[in-house]
N, C-alpha and C positions, 0 to 999 in steps of 0.2 A: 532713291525713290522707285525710279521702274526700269525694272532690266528686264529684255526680252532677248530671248535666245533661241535661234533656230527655229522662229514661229512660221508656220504653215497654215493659212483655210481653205479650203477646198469644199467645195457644195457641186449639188447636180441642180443646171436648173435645164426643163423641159429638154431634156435629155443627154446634156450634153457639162461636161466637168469645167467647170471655174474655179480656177486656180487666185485666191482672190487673194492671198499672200503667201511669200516663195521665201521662204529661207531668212525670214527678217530676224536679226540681230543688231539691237541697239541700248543704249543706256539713254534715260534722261534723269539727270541729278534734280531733288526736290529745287524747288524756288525759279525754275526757268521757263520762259517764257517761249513757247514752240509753236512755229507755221509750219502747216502741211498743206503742200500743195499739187497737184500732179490731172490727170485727164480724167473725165468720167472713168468710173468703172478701172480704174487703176489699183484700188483698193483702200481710197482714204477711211471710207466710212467704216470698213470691216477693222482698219488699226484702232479705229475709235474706240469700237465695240470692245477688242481686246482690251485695250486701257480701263473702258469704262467697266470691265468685269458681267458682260450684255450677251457675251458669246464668249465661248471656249476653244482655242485652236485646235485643228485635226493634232497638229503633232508640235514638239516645243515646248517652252514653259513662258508664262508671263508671271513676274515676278512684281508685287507693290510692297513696300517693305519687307516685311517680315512674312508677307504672304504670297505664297505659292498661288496664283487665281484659277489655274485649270484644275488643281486636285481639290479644291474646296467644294465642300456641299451648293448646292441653292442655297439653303438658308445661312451660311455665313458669308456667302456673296452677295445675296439681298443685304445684310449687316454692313458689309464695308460701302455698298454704295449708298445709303442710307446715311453711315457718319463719316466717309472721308472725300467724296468725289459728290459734285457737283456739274449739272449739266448744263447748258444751254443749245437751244437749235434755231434752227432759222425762223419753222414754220411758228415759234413760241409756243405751243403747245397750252395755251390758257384754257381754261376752261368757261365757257361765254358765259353761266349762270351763275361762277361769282365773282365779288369783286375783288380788285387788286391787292385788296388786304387776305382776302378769304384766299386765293391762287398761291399767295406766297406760305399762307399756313398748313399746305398741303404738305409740303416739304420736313414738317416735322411731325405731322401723325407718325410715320413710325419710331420713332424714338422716345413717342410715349413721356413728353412733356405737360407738364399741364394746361388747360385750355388760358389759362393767364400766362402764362411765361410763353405760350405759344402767339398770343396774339401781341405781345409788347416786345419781343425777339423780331416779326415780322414785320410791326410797325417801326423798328427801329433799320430793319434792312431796308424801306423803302426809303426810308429818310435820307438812308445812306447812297441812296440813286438817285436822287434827289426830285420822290416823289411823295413828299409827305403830306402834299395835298392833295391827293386823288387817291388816296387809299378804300374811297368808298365806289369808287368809280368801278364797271364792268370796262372788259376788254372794248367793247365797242365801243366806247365813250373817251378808249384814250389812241391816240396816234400811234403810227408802227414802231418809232422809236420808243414812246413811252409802252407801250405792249415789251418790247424788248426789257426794257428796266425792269419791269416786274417780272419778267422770265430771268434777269440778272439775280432780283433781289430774293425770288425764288431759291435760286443756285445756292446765293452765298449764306441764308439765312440758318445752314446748320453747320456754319462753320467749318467746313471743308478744306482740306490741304489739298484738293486737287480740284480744279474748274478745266472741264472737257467742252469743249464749243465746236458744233457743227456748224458749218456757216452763220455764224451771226450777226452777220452784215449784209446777208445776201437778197433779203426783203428791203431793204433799206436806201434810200436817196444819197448823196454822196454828202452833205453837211450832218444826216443822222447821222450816218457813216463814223463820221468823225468824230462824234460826238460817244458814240457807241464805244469806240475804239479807244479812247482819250479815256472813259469811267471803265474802261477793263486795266486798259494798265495803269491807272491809279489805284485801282482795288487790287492788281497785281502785287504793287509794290507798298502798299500799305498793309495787308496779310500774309506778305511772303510766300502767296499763293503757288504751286506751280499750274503752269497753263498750259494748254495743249488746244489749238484752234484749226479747222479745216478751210479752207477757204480759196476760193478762186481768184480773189483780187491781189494782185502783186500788193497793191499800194499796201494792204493789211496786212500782208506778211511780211513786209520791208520792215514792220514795227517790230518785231520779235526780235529776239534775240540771237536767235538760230532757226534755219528754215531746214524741211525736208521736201523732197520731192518722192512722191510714191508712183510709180509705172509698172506696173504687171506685174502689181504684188511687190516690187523690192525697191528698198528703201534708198536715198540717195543723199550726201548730204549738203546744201548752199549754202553759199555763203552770206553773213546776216550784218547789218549793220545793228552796233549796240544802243540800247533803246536808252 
């Protein structure tokens, strides 16, 4: 699935060089289940980025199958994260003016489905979060976990072989929590999805399969209890 080799990024902010990842070489094989975890500004969000194909490394290769992601155009890295990767974040990213059904059909404008296979694909990923009664509802009308579902059903509704999560528990109460975490590795292991999640709560990384720790850019690897 993804082999990174030698990845390096490096940026200037307000005058001064951040070295935001140092030499990272690692494999994750399709179908597994990954915690990254480490301090601010260690560089979780920038490996994200590389996975999710969002940024390009200074130096290095990220490899997702059969594709090389730094030498690819814009427009066929718009393409792979469009049909193979899927995101979620903390903040949910809704959009407040439409509703839970319209949020998730965002997801496949670019793949230029028709507006019927669009809206019966989305209604059927809500269902599958088990929000098939509030699909008419706007974000503010649903709670933060249910706000979550629909940035879930969002993610999965173009059937993606890769779901990338930046904290997505990190808004969240400790029974959502759970509740959150409990419908990602279901839908982990019912799509044979691979996962790759950021996050600061041990408890949520304990659930993966294999954990990393990221600190000043280099990767590190813990040990995981099997899920």
């Amino acid at each position: 699935m993804y082999t990174l080799s030698n990845v390096s990024k490096s940026y200037t902010q307000k005058g001064r060089n951040i070295q935001a990842l140092d030499g990272v070489t690692i494999e994750i094989p399709s179908g597994q289940l990954v915690a990254i975890q480490g301090p601010t500004g260690g560089g979780k969000s920038t490996f994200l980025q590389m996975l999710g194909a969002l940024d390009r490394p200074t130096s290095g290769t990220v490899t997702l199958d059969e594709w090389e992601l730094s030498n690819l155009s814009d427009a066929k890295l718009t393409e792979i994260r469009a049909q193979k990767i899927g995101f979620i974040f903390q903040g949910f990213n809704l959009i407040p003016t439409l509703t839970a059904l319209e949020n998730v059909e965002t997801a496949l404008e670019p793949l230029q489905v028709s507006a019927e296979e669009r809206r019966q694909r989305s209604a059927d990923a809500l269902a599958s979060v088990g929000l098939g009664e509030r699909m008419q509802h706007l974000p503010a009308e649903l709670s933060g976990g249910q706000q979550q579902r629909v940035a879930i059903a969002r993610a999965l509704v173009k059937n993606p072989s890769v779901l990338l999560a930046d904290e997505p528990t990190g808004n969240l109460d400790e029974d959502t929590r759970d509740d959150i975490m409990a419908l990602i590795e279901g839908l982990w292991k019912e799509h044979n999805l691979t996962v790759i999640l950021v996050t600061h709560d041990t408890w949520v990384a304990q659930r993966a399969q294999r954990r990393l720790h990221l600190k000043n850019g280099k990767v590190k690897e813990l040990s995981a209890a099997a899920v």
